[in-house]
N, CA, C and O atoms as CSV, one atom per row, in Angstrom:
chain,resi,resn,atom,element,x,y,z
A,1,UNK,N,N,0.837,-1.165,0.000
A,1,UNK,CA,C,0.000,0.000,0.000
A,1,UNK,C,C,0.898,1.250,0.000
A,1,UNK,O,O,1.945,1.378,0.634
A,2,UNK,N,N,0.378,2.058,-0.731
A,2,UNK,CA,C,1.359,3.933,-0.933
A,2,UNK,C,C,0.346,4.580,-0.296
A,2,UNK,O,O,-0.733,3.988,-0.244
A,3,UNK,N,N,0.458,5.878,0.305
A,3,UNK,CA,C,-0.066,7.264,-0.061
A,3,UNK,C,C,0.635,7.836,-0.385
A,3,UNK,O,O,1.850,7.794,-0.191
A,4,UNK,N,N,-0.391,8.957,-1.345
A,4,UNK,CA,C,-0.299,10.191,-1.678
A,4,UNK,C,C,-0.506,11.224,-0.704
A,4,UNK,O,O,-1.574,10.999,-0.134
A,5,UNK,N,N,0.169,12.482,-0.171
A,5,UNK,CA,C,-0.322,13.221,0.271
A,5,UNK,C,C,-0.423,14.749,-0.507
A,5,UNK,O,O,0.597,15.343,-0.858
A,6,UNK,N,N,-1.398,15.136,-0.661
A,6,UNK,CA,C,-1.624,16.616,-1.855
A,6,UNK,C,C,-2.383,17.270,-1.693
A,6,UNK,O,O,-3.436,16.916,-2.223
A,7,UNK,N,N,-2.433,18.543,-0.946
A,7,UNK,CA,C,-4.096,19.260,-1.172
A,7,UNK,C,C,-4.517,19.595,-1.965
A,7,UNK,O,O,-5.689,19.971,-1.948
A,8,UNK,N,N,-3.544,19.629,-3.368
A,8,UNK,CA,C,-4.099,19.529,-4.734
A,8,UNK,C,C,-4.205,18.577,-5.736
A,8,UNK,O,O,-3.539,17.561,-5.537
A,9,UNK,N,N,-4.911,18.624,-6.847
A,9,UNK,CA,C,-5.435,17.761,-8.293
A,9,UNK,C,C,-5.634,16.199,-7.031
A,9,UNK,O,O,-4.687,15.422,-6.906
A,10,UNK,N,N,-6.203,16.106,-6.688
A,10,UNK,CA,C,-6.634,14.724,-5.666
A,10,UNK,C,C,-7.075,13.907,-7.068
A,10,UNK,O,O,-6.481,13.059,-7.733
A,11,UNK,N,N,-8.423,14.568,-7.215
A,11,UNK,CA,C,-9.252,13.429,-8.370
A,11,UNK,C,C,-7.963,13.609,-9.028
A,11,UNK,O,O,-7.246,12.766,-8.489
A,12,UNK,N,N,-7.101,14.389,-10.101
A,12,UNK,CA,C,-6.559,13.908,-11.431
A,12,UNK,C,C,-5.448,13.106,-10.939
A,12,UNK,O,O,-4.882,12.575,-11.894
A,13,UNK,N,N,-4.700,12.690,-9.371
A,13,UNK,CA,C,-3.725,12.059,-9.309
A,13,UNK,C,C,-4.431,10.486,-9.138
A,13,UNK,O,O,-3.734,9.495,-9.355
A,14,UNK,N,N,-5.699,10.370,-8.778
A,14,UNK,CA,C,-6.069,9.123,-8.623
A,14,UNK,C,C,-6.338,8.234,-9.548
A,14,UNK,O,O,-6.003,7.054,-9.643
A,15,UNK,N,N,-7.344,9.305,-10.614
A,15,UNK,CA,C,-7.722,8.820,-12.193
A,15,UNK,C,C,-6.188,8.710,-13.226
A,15,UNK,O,O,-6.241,7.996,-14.228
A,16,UNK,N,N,-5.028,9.371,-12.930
A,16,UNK,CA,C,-3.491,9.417,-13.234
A,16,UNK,C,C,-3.227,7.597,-12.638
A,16,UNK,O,O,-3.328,6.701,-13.476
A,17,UNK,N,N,-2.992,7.353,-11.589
A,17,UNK,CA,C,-2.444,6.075,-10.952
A,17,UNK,C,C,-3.198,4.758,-11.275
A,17,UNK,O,O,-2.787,3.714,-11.780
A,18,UNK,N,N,-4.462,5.133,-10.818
A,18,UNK,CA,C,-5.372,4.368,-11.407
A,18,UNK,C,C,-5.312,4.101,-13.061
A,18,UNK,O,O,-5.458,2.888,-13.215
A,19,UNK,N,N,-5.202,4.559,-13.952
A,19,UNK,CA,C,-5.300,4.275,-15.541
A,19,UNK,C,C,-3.618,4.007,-16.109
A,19,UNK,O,O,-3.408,3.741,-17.292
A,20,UNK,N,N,-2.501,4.119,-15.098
A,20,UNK,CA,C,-1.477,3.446,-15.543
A,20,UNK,C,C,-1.208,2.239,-15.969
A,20,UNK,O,O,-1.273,1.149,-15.401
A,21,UNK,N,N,-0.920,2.524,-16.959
A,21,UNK,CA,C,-0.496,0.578,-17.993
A,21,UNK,C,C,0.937,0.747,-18.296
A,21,UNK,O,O,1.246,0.834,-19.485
A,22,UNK,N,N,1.893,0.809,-17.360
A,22,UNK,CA,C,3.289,0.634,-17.026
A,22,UNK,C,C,3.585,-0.804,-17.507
A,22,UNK,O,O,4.525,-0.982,-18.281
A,23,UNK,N,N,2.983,-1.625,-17.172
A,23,UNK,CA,C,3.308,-3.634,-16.261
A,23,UNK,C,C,3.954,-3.420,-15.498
A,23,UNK,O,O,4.030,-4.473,-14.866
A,24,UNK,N,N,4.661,-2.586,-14.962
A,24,UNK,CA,C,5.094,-3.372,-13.810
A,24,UNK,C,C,4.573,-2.817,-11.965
A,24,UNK,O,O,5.059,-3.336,-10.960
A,25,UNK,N,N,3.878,-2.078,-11.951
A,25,UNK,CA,C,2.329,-2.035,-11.280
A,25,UNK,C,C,1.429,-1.685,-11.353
A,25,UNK,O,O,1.214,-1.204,-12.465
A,26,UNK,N,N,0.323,-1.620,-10.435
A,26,UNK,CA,C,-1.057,-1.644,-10.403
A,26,UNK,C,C,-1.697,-1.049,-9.325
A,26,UNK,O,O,-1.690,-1.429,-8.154
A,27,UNK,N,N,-2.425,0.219,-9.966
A,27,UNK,CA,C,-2.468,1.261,-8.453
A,27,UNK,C,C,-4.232,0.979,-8.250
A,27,UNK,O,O,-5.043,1.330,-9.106
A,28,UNK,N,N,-4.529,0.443,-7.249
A,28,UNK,CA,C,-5.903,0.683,-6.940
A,28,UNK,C,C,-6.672,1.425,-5.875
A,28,UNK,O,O,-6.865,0.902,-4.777
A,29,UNK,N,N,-7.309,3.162,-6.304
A,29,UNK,CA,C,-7.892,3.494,-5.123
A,29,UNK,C,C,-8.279,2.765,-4.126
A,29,UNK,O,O,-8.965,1.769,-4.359
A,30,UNK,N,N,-7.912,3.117,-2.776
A,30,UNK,CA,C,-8.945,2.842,-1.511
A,30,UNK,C,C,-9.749,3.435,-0.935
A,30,UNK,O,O,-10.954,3.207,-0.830
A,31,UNK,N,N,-8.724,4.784,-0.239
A,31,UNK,CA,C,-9.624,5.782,0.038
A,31,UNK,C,C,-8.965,6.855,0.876
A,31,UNK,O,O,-7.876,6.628,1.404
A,32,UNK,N,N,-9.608,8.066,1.025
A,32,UNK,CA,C,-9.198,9.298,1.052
A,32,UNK,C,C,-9.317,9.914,2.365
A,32,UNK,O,O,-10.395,10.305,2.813
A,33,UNK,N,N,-8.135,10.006,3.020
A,33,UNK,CA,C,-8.566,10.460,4.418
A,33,UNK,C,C,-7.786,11.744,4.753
A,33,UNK,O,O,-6.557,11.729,4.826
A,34,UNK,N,N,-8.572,12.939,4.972
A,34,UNK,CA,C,-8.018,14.553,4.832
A,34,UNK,C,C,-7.103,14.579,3.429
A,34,UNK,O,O,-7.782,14.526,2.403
A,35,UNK,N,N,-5.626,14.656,3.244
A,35,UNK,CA,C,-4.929,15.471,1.862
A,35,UNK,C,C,-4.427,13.605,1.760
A,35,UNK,O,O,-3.536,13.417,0.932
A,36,UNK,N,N,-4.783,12.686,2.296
A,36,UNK,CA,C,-4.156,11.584,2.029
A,36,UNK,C,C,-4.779,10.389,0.938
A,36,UNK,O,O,-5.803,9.712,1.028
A,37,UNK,N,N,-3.891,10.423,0.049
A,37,UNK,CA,C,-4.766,9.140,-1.035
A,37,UNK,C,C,-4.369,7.747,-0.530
A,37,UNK,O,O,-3.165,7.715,-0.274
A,38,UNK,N,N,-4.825,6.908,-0.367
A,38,UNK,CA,C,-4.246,5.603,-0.124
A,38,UNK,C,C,-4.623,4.526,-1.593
A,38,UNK,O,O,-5.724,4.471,-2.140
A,39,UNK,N,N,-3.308,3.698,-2.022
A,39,UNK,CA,C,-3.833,2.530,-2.655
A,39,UNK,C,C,-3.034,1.943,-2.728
A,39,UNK,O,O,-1.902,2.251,-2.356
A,40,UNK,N,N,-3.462,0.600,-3.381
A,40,UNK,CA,C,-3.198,-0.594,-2.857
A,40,UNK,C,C,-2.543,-1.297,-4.227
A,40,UNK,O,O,-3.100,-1.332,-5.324
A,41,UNK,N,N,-1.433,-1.762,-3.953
A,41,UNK,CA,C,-0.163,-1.612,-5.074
A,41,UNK,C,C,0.124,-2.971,-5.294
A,41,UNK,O,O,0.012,-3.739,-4.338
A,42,UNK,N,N,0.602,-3.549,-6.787
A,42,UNK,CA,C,1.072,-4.816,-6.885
A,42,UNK,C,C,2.619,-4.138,-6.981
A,42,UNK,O,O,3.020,-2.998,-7.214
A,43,UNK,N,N,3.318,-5.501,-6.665
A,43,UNK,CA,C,4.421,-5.738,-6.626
A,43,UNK,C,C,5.643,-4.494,-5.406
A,43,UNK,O,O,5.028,-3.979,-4.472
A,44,UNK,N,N,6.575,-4.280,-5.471
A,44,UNK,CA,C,7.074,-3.585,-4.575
A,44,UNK,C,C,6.525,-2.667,-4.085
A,44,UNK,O,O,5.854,-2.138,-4.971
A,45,UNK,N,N,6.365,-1.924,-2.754
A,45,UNK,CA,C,5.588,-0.818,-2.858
A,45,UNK,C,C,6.861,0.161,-2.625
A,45,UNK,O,O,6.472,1.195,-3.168
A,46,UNK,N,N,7.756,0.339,-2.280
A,46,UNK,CA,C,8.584,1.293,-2.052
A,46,UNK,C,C,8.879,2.011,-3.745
A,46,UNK,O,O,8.660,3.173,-4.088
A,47,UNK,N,N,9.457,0.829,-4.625
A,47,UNK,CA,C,9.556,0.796,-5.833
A,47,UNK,C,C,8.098,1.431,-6.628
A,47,UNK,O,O,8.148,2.062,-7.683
A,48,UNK,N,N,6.834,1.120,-5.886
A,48,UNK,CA,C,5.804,1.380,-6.614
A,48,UNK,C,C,5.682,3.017,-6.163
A,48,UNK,O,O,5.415,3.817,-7.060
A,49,UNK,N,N,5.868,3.497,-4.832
A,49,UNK,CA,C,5.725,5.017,-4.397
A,49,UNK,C,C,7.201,5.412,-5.041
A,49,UNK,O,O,7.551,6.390,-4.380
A,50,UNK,N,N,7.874,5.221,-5.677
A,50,UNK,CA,C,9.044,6.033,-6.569
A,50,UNK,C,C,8.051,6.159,-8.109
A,50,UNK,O,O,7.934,7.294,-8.572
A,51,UNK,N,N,7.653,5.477,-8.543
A,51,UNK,CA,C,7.227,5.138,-9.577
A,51,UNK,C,C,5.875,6.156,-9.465
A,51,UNK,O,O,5.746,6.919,-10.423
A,52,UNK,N,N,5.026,6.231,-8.573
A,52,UNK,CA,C,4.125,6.991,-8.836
A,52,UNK,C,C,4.378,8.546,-9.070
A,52,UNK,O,O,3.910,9.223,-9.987
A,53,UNK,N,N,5.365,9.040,-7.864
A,53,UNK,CA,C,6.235,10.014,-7.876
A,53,UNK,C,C,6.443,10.625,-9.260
A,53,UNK,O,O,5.945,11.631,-9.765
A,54,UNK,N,N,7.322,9.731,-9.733
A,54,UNK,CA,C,7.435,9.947,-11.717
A,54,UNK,C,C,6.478,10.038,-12.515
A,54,UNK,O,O,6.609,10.744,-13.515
A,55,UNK,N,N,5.384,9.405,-12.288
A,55,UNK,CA,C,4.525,9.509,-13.061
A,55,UNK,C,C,3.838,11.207,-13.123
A,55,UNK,O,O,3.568,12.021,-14.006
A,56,UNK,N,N,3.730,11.107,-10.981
A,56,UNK,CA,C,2.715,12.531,-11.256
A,56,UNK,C,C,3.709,13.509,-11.830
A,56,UNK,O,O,3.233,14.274,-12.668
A,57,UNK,N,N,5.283,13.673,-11.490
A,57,UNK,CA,C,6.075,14.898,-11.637
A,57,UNK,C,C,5.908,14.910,-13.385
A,57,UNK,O,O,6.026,16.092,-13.711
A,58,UNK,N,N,5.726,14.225,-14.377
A,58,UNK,CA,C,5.482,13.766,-15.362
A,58,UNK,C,C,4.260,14.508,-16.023
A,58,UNK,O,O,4.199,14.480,-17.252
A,59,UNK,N,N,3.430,15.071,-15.422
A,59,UNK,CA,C,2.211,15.941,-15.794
A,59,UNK,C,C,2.521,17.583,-15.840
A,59,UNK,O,O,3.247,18.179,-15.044
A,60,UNK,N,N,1.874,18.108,-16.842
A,60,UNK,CA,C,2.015,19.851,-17.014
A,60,UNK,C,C,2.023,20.257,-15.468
A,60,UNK,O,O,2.953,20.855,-14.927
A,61,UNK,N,N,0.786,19.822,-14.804
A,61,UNK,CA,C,0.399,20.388,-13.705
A,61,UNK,C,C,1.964,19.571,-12.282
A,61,UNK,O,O,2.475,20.159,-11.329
A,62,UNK,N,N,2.155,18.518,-12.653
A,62,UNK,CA,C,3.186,17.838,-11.619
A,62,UNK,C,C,4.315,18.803,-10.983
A,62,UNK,O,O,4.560,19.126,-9.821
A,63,UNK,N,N,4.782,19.063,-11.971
A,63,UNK,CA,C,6.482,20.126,-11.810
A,63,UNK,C,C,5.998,20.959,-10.878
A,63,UNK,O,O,6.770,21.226,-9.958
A,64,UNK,N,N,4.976,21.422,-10.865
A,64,UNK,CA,C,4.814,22.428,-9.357
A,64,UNK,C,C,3.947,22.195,-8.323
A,64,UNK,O,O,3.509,22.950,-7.455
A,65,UNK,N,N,3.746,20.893,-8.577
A,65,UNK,CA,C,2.705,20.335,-6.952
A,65,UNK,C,C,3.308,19.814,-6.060
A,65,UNK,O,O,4.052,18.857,-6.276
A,66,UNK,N,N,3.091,20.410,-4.660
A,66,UNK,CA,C,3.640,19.832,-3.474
A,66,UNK,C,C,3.292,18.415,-3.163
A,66,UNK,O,O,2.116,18.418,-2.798
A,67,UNK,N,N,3.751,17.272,-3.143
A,67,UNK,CA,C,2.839,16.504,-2.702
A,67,UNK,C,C,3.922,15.466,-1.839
A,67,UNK,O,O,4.946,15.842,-1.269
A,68,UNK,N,N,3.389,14.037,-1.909
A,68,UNK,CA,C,4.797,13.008,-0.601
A,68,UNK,C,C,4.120,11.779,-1.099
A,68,UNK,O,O,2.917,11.702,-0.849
A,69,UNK,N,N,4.641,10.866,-1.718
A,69,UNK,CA,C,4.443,9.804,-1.930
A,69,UNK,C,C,5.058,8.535,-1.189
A,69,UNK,O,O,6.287,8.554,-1.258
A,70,UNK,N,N,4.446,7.219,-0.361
A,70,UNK,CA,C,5.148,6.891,0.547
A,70,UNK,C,C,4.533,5.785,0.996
A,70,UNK,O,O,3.377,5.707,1.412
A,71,UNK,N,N,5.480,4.777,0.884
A,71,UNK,CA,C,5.297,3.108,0.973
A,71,UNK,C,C,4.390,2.912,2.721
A,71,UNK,O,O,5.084,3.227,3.688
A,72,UNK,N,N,3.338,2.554,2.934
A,72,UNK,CA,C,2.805,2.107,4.185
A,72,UNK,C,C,2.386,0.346,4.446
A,72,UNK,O,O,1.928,-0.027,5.526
């Protein structure tokens, strides 16, 4: 399991993780508690919260969002 933590783009980082077709993981919402996203990850999760990291910094909007991505 990762969270996200972001008080911003929440929905576009979830519908972002969620619709990744990488292979080599698989992000599935759980659920949202205050700025925190939680989901539930195949294969490494440390490896999978680096990987999401890239993905969001990877968006127009990424390069300037505060956010913390982080293996639980």
């Amino acid at each position: 399991m990762i969270t996200i933590a972001s008080a911003m783009q929440q929905e576009e980082i979830k519908n972002l993780l969620e619709s990744y077709d990488g292979g080599d993981f698989t992000y599935t919402f759980k659920e949202k508690k205050g700025i925190k996203l939680t989901f539930d990850v195949t294969g490494d999760k440390e490896e999978a919260a680096k990987k999401a990291k890239e993905i969001i910094k990877a968006q127009p909007w990424g390069g300037v969002l505060f956010f913390q991505a982080a293996a639980v």
